[in-house]
C-alpha positions as CSV (number, residue, x, y, z in Angstrom):
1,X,117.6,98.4,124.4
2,X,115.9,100.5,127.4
3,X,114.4,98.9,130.0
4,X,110.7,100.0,131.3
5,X,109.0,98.2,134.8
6,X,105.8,97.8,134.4
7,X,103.0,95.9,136.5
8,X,100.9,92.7,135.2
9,X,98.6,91.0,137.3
10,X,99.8,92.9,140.0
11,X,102.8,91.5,139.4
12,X,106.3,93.8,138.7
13,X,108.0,93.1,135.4
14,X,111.0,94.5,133.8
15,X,110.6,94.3,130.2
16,X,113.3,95.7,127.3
17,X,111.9,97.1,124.1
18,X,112.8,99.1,121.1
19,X,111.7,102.5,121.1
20,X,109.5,102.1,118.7
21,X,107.4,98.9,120.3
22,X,107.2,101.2,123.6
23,X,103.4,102.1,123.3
24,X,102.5,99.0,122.0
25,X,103.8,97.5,125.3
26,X,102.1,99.8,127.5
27,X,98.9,99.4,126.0
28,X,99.0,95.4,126.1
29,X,99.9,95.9,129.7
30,X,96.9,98.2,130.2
31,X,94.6,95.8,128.1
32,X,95.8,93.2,129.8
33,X,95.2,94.9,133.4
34,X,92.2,95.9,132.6
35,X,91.3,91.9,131.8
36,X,92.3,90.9,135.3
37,X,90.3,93.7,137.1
38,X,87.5,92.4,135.2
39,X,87.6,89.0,136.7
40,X,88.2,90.7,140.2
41,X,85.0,89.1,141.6
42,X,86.8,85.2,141.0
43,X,90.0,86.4,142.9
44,X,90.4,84.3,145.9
45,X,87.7,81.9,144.3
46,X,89.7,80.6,141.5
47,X,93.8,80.8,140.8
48,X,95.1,83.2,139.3
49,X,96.2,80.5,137.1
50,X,92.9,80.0,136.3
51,X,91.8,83.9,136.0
52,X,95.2,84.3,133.6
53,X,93.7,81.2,131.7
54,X,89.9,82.9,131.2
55,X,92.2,86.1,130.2
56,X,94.1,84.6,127.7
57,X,91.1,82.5,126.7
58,X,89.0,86.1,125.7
59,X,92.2,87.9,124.2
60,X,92.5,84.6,121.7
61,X,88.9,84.9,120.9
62,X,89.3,88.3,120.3
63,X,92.4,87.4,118.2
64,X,90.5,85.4,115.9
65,X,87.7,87.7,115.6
66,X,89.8,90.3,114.7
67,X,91.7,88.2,111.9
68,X,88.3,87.3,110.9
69,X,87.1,91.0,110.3
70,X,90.7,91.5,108.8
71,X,89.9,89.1,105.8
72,X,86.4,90.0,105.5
73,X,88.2,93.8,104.9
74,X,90.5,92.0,102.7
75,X,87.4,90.6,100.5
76,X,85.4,93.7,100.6
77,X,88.6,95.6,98.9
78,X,88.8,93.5,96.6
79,X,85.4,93.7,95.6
80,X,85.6,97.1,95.5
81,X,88.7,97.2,93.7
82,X,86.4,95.0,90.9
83,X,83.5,97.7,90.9
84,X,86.3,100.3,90.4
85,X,87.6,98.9,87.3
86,X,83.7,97.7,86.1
87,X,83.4,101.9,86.2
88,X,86.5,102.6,84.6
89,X,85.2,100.8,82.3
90,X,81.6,101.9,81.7
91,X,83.2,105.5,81.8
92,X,84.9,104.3,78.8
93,X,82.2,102.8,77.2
94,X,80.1,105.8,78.1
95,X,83.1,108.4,77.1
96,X,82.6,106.3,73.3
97,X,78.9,106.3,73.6
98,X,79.3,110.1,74.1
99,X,81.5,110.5,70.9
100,X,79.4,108.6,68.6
101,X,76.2,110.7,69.9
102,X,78.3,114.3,69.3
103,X,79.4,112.8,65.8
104,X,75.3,111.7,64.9
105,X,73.8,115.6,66.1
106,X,76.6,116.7,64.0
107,X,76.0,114.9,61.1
108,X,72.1,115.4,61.5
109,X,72.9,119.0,62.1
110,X,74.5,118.8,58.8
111,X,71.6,117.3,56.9
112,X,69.3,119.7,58.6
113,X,71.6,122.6,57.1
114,X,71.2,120.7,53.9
115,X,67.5,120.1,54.0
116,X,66.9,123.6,54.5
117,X,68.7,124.8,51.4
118,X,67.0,122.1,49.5
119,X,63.8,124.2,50.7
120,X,65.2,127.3,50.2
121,X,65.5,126.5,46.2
122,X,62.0,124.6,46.1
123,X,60.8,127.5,47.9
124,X,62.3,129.8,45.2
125,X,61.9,127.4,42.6
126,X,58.2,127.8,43.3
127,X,58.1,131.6,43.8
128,X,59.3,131.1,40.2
129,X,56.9,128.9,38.6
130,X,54.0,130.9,40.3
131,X,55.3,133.9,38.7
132,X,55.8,131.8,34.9
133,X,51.7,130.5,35.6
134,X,50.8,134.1,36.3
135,X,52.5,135.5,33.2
136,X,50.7,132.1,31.3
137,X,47.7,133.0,32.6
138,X,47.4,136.9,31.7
């Protein structure tokens, strides 16, 4: 495993680590620099102990708020994952809805082509009688 020297706390460290973990590393060391410089106004006041302490403290917090958001994520996929299949299946139920409409216009369409042949002969059917009363009536 390669070795990389890096400074925490002002302090030099010479860590191993798998290629792979390399970034990882230097951005915890950064974080974690970043931390102590932003308790630079307690240096001299307090320990370092103390200042590592308040660092490790606000990193923990941090921890559990990010595990927090991590389940809420975890809940909010799974809701979702709920509404997804609550579509899927009102697509369905639409998709059947949908079917049952097409076959109802088609069938009244039907009865409408029916209808209108049934009007054609009364239609005609009268023509006819009209003529037979005129002929009657002459």
């Amino acid at each position: 495993m390669p070795d990389i020297e890096v400074n925490v706390y002002n302090q030099k460290l010479k860590l191993s680590y798998k290629e792979e973990e390399k970034q990882r590393i230097l951005k915890a060391v950064e974080i974690l620099n970043n931390n102590w410089d932003k308790f630079s106004n307690l240096h001299g006041k307090v320990s370092d102990l103390k200042i590592a302490t308040l660092i490790s403290l606000e990193l923990q917090d941090s921890m559990e708020d990010t595990l927090e958001l991590k389940d809420k994520m975890k809940a909010r996929e799974a809701e979702i994952e709920l509404l997804k299949k609550e579509i899927e299946c009102k697509n369905k139920e639409f998709e059947e809805i949908n079917k049952n409409i097409k076959k109802l216009d088609s069938e009244l369409n039907n009865k409408n082509e029916e209808l209108s042949k049934v009007e054609n002969s009364l239609d005609e059917l009268l023509n006819e009688l009209l003529e037979i009363k005129k002929i009657i009536l002459k």
